[in-house]
N, C-alpha and C positions, 0 to 999 in steps of 0.2 A: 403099394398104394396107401395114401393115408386120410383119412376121412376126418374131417371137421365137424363136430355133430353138436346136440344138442340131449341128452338122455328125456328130456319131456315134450320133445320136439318131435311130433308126428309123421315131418317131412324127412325127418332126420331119422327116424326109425326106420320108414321103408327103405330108404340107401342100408341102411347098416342090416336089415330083413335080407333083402336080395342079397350082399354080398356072404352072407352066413348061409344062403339057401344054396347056394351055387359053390361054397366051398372056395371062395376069394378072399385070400389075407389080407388084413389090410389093417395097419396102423391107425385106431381112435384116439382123436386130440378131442377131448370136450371143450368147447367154446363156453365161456362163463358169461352167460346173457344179461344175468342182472348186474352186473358189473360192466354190461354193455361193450365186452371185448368184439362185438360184433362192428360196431359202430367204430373203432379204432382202425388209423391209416395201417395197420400191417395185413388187419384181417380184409379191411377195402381190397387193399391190391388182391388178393384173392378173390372175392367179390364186389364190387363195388356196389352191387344192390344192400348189401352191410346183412346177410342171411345166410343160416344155415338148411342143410349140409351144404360142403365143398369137397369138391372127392379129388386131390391130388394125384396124377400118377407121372411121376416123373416129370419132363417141362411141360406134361397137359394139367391144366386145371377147368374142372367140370365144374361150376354150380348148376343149381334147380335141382331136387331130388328127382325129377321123372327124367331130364336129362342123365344123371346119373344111371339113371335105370334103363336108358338107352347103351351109353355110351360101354360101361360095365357087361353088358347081354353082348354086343356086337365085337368088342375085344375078343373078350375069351369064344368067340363064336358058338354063344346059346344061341342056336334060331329057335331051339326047344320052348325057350323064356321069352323072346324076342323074334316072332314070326319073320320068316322073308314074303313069303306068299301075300300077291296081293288082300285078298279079302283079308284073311288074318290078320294080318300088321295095319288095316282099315279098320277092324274090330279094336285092336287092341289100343291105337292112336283115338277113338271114340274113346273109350275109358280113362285111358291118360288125360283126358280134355276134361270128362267129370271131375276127376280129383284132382286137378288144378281149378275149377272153376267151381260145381255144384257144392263138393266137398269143403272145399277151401270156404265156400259162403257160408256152409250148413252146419255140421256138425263141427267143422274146427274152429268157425268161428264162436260157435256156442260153448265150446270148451273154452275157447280163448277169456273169455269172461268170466270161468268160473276158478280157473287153472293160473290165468295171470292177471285177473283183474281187469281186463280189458273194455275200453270204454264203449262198447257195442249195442246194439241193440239186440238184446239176448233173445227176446220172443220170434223178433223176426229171422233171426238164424234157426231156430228151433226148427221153426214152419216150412223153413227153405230145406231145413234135413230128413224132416219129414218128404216132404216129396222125394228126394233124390232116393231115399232109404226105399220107397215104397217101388219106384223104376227100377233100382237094386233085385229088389227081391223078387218083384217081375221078371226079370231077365234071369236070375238062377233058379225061376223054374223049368226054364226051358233044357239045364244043364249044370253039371256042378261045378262048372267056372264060370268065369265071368263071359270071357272071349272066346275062349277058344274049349276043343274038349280035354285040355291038358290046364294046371296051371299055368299063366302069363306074368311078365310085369304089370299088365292091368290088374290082376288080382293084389298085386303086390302093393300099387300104388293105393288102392282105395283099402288095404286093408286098415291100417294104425289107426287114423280117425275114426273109422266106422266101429272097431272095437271100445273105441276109448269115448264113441258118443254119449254113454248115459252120467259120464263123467260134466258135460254139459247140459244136461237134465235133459237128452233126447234118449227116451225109454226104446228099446229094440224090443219088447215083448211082442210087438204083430208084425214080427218079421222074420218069419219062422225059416225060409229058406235064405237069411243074408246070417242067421243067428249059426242057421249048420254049414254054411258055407265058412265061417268065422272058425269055426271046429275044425273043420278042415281044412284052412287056412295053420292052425295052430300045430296040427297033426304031423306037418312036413314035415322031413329031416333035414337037420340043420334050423328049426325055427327058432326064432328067440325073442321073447313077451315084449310089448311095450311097457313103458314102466307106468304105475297106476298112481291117481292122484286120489286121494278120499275126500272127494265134493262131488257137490250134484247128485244123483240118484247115487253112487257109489261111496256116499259120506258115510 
């Protein structure tokens, strides 16, 4: 397999998280963004949305990192990662939704502005990371996953922003079970860091 990625790309961290967690080889081509090899007809025909990750495996090509994070689980048959059981894979598809949608608003949009300069409105991502941070941490009191009582790709996919939030000046100090959850998120074998920008609370 070979993965398309981004090394400051949060979406592109958990594709590249999962397959180091699960012990799946896979050939990394970093995509040069600021150079906009993104937006280029060769990287299109792989995506044509013009985004990373793209997880090549032979004549399949996956975009969307939570698609990856399906498609990846269900190959190598992790149901471990990727529930079959009704409710579970209902849990876990809930989560996948937040980090495509609350996530994506919240914290990655608030990095997005500090990280690439992005033309956002910075306070109101803050605010919107807030809430979803504070749901977070609600729901891992009940348990130390997200989903399920095992690790999930739900934990996988909201992991990289929510660590890399205070990089968007969203402070995690009154989140004390998304903070140990993040611990142990980090704890796993085979984990490997997202890369750090020094701005925002982490300048």
């Amino acid at each position: 397999m070979k993965l398309y990625h981004h090394p400051l790309s949060g979406h592109s961290h958990r594709a590249r998280l999962f397959l180091s967690l699960i012990g799946a080889p896979a050939e990394l081509v970093e995509v040069d963004l600021a150079a906009r090899a993104h937006k280029q007809p060769e990287f299109l025909k792989l995506n044509p949305f013009g985004q990373v990750p793209v997880l090549v495996d032979g004549e399949t090509v996956v975009a969307d990192s939570n698609a990856i994070l399906v498609y990846v689980g269900k190959k190598l048959g992790r149901t471990d990662w990727v529930p079959e059981a009704p409710e579970q894979a209902a849990a876990v598809q809930r989560w996948l939704s937040v980090a495509a949608g609350d996530i994506a608003f919240g914290p990655a949009a608030a990095r997005l502005v500090t990280v690439f300069g992005a033309s956002l409105d910075a306070q109101a991502a803050i605010a919107r990371a807030h809430v979803v941070l504070k749901r977070m941490d609600d729901a891992l009191a009940q348990g130390p996953w997200i989903a399920a009582a095992h690790p999930t790709i739900a934990d996988v996919a909201l992991y990289s922003y929510t660590a890399r939030a205070p990089e968007g000046y969203v402070d995690l100090k009154d989140y004390a079970n998304v903070r140990q959850w993040l611990a142990r998120v980090e704890a796993l074998p085979g984990f490997v860091p997202f890369q750090r920008t020094p701005v925002g609370l982490d300048a």
